[in-house]
C-alpha positions as CSV (number, residue, x, y, z in Angstrom):
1,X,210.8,-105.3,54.3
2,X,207.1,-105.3,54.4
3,X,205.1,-107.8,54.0
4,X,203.8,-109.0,50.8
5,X,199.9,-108.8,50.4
6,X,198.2,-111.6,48.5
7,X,195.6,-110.5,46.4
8,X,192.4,-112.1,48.0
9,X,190.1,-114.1,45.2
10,X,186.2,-113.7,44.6
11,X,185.9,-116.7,43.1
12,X,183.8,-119.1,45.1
13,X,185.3,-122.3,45.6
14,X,183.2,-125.6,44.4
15,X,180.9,-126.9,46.9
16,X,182.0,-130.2,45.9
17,X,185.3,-129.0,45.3
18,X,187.2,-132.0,48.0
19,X,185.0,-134.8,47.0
20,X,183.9,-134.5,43.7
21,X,183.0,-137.2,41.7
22,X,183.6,-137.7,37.6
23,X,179.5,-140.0,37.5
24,X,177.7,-136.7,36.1
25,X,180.0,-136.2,33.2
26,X,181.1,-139.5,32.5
27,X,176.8,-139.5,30.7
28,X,178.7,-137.2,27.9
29,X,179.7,-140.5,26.6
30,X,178.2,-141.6,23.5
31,X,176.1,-144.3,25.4
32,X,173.5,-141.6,27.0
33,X,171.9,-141.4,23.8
34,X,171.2,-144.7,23.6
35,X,170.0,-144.7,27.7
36,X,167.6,-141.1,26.4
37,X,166.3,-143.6,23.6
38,X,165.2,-146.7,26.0
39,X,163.9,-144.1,28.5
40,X,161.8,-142.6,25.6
41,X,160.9,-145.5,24.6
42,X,159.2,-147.1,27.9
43,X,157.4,-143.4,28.5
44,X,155.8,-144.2,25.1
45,X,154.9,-148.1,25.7
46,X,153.4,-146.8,29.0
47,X,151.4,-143.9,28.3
48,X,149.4,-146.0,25.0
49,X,149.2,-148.5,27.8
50,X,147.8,-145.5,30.2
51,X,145.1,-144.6,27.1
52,X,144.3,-148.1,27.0
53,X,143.3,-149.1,30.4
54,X,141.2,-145.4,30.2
55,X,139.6,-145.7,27.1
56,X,138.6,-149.4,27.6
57,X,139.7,-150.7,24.4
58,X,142.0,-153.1,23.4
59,X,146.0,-152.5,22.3
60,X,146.9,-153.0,19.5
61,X,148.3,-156.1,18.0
62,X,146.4,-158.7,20.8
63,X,144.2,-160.9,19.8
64,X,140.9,-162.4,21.9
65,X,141.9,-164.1,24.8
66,X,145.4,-163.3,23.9
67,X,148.1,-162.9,26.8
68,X,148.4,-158.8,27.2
69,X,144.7,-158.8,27.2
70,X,144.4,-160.9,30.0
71,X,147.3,-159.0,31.9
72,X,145.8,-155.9,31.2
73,X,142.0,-157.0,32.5
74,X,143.9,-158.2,35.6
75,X,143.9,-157.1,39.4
76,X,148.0,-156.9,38.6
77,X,147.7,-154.4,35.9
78,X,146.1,-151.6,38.7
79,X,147.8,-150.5,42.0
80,X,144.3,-149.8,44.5
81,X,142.4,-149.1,40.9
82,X,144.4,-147.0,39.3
83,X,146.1,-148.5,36.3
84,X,150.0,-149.2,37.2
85,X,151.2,-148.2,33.6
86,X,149.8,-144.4,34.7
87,X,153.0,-144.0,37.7
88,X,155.3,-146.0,35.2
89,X,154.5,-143.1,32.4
90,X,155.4,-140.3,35.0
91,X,158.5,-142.0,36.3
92,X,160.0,-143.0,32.9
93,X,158.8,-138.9,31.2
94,X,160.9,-137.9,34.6
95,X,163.6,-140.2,33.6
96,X,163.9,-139.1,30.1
97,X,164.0,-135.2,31.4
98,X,167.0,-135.9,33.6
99,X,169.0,-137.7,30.7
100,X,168.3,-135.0,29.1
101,X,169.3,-132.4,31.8
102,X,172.5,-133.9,32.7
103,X,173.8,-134.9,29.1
104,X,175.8,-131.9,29.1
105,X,175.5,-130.8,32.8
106,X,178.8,-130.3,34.8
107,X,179.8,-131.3,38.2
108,X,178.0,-129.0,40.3
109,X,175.6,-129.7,43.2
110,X,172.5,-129.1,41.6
111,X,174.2,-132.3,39.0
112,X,174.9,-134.6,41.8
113,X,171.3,-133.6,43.0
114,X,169.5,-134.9,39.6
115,X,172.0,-137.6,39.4
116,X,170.7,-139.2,42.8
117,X,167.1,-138.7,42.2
118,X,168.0,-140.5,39.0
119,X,169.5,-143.3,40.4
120,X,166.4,-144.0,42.5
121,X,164.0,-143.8,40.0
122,X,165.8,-146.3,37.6
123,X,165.9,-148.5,40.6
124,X,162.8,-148.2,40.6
125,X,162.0,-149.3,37.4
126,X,164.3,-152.0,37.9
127,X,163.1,-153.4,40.9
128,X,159.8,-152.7,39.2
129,X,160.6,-154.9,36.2
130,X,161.6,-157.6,38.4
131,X,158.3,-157.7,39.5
132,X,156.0,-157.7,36.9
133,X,158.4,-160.3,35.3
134,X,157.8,-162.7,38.2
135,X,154.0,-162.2,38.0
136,X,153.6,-162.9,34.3
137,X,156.4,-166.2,34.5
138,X,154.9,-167.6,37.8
139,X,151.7,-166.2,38.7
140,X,149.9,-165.2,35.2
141,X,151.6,-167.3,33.1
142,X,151.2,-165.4,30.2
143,X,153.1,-162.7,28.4
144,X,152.3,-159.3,27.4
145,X,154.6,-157.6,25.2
146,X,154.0,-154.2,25.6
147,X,154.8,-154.7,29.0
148,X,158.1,-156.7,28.3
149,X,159.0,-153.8,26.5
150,X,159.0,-151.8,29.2
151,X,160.3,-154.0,31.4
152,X,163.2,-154.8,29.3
153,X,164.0,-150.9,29.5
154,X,163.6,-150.1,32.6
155,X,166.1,-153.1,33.8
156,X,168.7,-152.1,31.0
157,X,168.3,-148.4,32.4
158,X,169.5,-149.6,36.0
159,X,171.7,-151.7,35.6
160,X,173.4,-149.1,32.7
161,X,173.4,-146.3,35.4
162,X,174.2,-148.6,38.3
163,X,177.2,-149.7,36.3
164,X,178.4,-146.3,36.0
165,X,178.2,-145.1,39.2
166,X,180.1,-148.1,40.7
167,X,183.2,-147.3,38.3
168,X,183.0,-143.3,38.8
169,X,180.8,-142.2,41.8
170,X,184.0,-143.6,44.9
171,X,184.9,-141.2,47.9
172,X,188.1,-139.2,47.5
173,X,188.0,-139.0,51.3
174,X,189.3,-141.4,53.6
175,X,186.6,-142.3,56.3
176,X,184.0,-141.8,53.2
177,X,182.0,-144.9,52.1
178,X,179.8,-142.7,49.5
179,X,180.7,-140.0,46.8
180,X,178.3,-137.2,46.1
181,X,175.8,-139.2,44.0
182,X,174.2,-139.8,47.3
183,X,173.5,-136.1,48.3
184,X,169.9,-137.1,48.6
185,X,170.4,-140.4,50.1
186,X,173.2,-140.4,52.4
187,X,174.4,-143.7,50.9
188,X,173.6,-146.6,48.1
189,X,172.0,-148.8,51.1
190,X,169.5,-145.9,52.3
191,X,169.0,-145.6,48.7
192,X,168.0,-149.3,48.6
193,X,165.6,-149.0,51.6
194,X,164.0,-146.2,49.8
195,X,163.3,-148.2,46.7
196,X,162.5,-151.6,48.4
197,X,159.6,-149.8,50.3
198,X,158.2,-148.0,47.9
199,X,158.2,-151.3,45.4
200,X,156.5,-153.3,49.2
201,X,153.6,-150.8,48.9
202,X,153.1,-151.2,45.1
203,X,153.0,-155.1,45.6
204,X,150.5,-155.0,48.9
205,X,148.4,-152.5,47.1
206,X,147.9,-154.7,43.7
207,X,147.3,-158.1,46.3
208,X,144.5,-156.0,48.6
209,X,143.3,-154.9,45.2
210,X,140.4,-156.4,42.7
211,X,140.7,-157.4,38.8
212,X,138.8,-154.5,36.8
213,X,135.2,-155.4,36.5
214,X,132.2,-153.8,34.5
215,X,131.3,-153.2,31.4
216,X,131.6,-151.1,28.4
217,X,129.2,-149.7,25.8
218,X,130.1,-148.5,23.0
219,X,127.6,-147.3,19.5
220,X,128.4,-149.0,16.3
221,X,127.1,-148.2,13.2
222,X,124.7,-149.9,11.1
223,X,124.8,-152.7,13.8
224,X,121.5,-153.9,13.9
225,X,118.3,-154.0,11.9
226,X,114.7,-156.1,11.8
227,X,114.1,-157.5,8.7
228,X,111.1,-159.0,6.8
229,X,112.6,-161.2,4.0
230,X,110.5,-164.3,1.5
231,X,111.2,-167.4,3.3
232,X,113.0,-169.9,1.3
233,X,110.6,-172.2,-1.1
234,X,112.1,-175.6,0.0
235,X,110.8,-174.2,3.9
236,X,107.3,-173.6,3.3
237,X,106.8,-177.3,1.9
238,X,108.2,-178.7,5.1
239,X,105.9,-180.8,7.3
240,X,104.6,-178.9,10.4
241,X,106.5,-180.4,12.3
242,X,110.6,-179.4,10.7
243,X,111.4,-176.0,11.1
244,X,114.6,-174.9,8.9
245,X,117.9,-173.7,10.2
246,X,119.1,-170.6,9.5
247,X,117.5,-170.3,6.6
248,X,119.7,-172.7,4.7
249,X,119.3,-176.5,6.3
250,X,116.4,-178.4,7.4
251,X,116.6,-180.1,11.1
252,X,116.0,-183.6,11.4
253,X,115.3,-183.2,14.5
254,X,113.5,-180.0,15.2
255,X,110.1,-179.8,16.9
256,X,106.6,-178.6,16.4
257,X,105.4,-175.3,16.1
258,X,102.6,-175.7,18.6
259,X,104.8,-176.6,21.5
260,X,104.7,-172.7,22.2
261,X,101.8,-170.6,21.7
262,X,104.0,-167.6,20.8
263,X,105.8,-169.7,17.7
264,X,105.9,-168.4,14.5
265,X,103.6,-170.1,11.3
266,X,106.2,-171.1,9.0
267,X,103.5,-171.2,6.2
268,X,104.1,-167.7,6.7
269,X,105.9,-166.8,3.2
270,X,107.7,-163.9,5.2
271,X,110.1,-164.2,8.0
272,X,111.3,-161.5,10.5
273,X,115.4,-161.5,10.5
274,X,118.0,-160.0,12.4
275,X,120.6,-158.4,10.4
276,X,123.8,-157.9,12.3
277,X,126.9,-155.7,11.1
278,X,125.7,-154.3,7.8
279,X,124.2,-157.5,7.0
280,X,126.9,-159.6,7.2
281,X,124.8,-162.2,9.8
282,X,121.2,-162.7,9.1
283,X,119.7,-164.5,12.1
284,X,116.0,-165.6,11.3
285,X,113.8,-165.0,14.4
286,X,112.4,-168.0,13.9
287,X,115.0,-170.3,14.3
288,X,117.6,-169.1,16.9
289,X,117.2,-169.8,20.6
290,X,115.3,-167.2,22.0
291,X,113.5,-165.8,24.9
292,X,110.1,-164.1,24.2
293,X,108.5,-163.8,21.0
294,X,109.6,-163.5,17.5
295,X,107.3,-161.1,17.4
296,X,108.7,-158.7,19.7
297,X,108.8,-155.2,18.8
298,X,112.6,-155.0,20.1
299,X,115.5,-158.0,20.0
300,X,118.6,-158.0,21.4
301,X,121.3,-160.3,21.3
302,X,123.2,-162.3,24.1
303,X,126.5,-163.6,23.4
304,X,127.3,-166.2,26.8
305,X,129.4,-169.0,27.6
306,X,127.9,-171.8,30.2
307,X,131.4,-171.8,31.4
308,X,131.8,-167.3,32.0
309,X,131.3,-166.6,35.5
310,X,130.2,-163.0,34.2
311,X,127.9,-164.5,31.7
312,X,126.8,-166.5,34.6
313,X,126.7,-163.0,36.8
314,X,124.4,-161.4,33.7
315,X,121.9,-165.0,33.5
316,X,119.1,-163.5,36.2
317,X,119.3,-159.9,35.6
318,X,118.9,-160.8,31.6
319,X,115.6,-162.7,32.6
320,X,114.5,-159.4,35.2
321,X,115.3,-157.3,32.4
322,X,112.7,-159.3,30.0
323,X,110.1,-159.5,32.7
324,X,110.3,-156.0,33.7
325,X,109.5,-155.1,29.9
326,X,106.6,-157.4,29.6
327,X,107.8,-159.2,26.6
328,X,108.1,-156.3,24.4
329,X,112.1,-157.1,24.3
330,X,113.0,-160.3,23.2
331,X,116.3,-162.0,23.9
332,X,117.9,-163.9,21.4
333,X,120.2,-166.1,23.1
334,X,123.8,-167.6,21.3
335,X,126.0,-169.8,23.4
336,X,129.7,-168.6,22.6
337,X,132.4,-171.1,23.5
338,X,135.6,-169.4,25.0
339,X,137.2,-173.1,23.9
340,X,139.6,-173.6,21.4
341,X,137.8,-177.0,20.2
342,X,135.3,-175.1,18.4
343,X,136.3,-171.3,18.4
344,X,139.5,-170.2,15.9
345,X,140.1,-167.3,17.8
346,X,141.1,-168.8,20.8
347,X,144.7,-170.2,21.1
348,X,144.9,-172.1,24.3
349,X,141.6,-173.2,26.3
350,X,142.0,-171.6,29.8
351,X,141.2,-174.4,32.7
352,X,138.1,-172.5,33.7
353,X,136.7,-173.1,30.0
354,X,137.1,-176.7,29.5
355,X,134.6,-178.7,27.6
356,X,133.3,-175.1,26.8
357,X,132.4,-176.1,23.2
358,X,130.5,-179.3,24.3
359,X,128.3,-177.1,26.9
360,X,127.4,-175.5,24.2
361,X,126.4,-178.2,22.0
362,X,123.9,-179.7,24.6
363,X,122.4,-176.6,24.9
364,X,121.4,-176.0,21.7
365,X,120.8,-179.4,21.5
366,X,117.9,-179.5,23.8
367,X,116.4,-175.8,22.2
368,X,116.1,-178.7,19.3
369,X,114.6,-180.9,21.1
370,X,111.8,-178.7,23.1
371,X,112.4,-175.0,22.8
372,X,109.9,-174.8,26.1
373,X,112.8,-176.5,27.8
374,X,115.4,-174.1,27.0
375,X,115.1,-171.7,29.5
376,X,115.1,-174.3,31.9
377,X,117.9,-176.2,31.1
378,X,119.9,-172.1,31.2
379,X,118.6,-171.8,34.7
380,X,119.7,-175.2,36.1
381,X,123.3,-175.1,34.7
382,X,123.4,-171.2,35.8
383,X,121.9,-171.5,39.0
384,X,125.2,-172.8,41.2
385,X,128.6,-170.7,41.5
386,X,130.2,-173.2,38.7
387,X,128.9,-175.1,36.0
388,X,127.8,-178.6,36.8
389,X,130.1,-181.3,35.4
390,X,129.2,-182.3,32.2
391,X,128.0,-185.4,32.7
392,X,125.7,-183.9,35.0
393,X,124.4,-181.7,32.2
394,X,124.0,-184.8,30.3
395,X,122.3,-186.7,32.6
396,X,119.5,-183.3,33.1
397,X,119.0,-182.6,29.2
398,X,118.5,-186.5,28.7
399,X,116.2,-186.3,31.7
400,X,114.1,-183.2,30.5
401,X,113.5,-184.0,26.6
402,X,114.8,-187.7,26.6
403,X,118.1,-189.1,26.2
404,X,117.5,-190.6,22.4
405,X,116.3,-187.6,21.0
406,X,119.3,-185.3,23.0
407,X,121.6,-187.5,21.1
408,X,119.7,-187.1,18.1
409,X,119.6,-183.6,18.2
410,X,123.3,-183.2,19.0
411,X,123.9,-184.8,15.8
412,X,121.9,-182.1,13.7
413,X,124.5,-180.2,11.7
414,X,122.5,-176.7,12.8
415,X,124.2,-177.0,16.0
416,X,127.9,-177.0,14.4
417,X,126.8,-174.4,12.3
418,X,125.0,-172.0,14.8
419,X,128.0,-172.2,17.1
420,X,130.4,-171.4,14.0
421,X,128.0,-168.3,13.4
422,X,128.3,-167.2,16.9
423,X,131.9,-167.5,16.8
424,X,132.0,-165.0,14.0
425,X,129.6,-162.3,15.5
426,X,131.5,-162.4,18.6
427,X,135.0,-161.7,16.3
428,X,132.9,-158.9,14.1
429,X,132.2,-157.5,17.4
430,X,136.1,-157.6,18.6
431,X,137.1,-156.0,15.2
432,X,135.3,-153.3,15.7
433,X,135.2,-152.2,19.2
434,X,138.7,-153.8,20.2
435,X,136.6,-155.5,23.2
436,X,136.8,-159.0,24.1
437,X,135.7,-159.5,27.5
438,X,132.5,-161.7,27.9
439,X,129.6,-161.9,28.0
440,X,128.6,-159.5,24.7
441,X,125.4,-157.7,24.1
442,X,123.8,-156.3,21.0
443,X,121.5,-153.8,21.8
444,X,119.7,-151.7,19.4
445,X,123.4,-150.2,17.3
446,X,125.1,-150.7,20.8
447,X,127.8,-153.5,21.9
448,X,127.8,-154.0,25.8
449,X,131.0,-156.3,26.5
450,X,131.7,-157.3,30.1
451,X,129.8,-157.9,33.5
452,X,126.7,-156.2,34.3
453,X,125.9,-158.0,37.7
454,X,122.7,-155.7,38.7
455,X,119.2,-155.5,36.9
456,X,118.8,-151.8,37.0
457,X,121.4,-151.4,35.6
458,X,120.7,-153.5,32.4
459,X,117.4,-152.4,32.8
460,X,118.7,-148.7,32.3
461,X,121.0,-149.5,29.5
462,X,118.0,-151.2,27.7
463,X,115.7,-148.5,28.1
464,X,117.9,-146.3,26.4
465,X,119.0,-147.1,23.8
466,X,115.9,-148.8,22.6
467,X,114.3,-145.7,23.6
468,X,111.2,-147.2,26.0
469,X,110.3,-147.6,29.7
470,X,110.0,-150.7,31.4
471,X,106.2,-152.0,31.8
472,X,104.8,-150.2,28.9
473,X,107.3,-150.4,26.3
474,X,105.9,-146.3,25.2
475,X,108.8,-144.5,23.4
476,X,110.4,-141.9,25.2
477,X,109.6,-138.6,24.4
């Protein structure tokens, strides 16, 4: 009898073909839509989030001094500069390509390869989420909801997909404490390793980092215009003496005319204004604090708060910057609480902003009193790395123009009012550049929001867009 030949197959046998797991194709359930959709979903959130931080404006839906803004201006929201929602964009577009790869993949090697890497990277983004959740609940203490968003989906993602490995991805050999899932990793605990380094170096790099600093510029039309306008009747019969307050009200406390030889003759039946967004704020040159002359040929606009360790950062080079244009560029100067006692658009007063409001108050106060003592008064509270305690203040206004006519000036209603008005520039401004960091300048149709620490540098910014050079004021040509 001779032997029976067997007919020798060319089909290759499955590389997987002993220990093959059912994890792949178990993501043909109806649920991997919804996993595609949360994926999706978190690359979106984080690339606007990406734009954001890039473009230097503000997301959509927070408000000034909301809780995303001050997330997103802090050292947490970059990894060694670079914004963190950048690598989250990459890793969630990845994530949403391999959902999509292995929806209706098959069991095959190159599967189980995709499969891994996914694994890691939702761990990532779980672990991830972890984090940024603990920041905001115990280190920030405020919420941003973009983030949340992500965060949310990124955690659903890994535990979703860690659920599904556990029931599907076990060893069909005996010996074997993985299943193929792990071709990249070896196992879920090398996996873990992988993950928990990789989240150690994003945490040391946002500690050794620094909170975004600078500040932007950005050209607004119509923004800002000199005026001559017919002073009010009732203003011209005042006594020498009363000046009136933005062009409305007449101080009971304000002081005369002569104290500065640059001053302004309110007999004068035409005053020079400053008209602000279309002319929606008219600020009468005459009236607001100020440093230089009415006069001046160019005025810009400083919004500060006594209590802003940038405003405080921007106090000397402001008064290089005037110098160094030989009063041809005069500063008008309007203290803007960061304070919820006095501002509307702030919700809760931070810690570093207390009694921001009544800062303001005695400043102005004392530019009532003796507007040759305002600049001094600016320079003593600015001069030390915080703001003097505020009886402090008190005690150095009362001791510069005299304590019973501070008090009587911080009774005038101007003050209220002025601080009301500066309130609403600084929200004007917001509205239309989407910038809320402090302090704010309004230079020629510009808006400068944010630190500017060197004099050069303000120097530079001024020259341009007025369009002179320092020392002789010429126009560029």
């Amino acid at each position: 009898m001779g032997r029976k030949h067997h007919k020798t197959s060319n089909k290759k046998k499955p590389i997987l073909s002993k220990n093959t797991a059912v994890a792949p194709s178990k993501l043909k359930l109806p649920y991997v839509t919804g996993l595609i959709v949360l994926s999706l979903s978190a690359f979106l959130l984080s690339s606007y989030l990406a734009w954001v931080s890039f473009s230097q404006t503000g997301p959509v839906g927070c408000g000034v001094n909301s809780g995303c803004g001050e997330i997103l201006k802090s050292r947490w929201s970059r990894w060694l500069g670079v914004p963190v929602s950048l690598p989250a964009a990459i890793l969630y577009g990845t994530v949403t390509g391999l959902l999509f790869s292995l929806k209706n993949a098959r069991n095959n090697s190159n599967t189980f390869r995709n499969y891994s890497l996914l694994l890691f990277l939702v761990s990532l983004a779980g672990g991830s989420a972890l984090w940024f959740l603990g920041l905001q609940v115990f280190v920030l203490k405020k919420y941003c909801f973009y983030c949340l968003g992500i965060h949310s989906c990124g955690a659903t993602l890994a535990c979703s997909l860690w659920f599904s490995f556990a029931r599907t991805d076990r060893p069909r050999k005996k010996g074997s404490n993985t299943g193929p899932s792990m071709v990249f990793f070896g196992s879920p605990y090398r996996l873990g390793v992988s993950v928990i380094g990789l989240l150690a170096m994003m945490a040391i790099g946002q500690i050794v980092g620094k909170a975004p600093v600078g500040n932007t510029v950005q050209k607004v039309d119509q923004l800002s215009s000199i005026k001559l306008e017919k002073r009010p009747e009732k203003s011209l019969a005042l006594e020498k003496e009363k000046v009136p307050t933005s062009g409305r009200d007449n101080s009971i406390v304000a002081r005369k005319l002569d104290q500065s030889p640059e001053s302004e003759d309110l007999s004068n039946p035409v005053s020079r204004t400053l008209s602000l967004h279309s002319g929606k704020f008219i600020l009468d040159l005459d009236v607001v604090p100020m440093l230089g002359s009415a006069a001046a040929e160019y005025t810009l606009v400083s919004l500060f708060d006594y209590t802003c360790h940038h405003c405080r950062d921007l106090h000397l080079p402001l008064k290089e910057m005037f110098e160094a244009f030989h009063g041809k560029v005069a500063v008008i100067s309007l203290p803007m609480p960061i304070d919820s006692n006095c501002n509307r658009l702030v919700k809760k007063t931070r810690r570093a902003h207390l009694n921001s409001c009544n800062y303001a108050r005695l400043g102005l106060a004392v530019w009532v009193s003796d507007r040759n003592i305002f600049e001094e008064f600016n320079d003593w509270v600015f001069a030390p790395p915080r703001p003097p305690a505020l009886n402090l203040a008190y005690q150095y206004a009362s001791k510069l123009v005299g304590t019973e006519l501070l008090n009587e000036s911080l009774q005038d209603p101007w003050v209220v009012s002025q601080i009301k008005q500066d309130v609403e520039i600084y929200a004007m401004n917001y509205h239309t550049t989407h910038k809320d960091a402090m302090p704010q300048l309004i230079i020629g149709q510009s808006i400068s929001a944010g630190s500017i620490k060197e004099s050069e540098k303000l120097i530079k910014l001024v020259s341009k867009e007025f369009g002179i050079q320092p020392g002789t004021g010429s126009v560029n040509k």
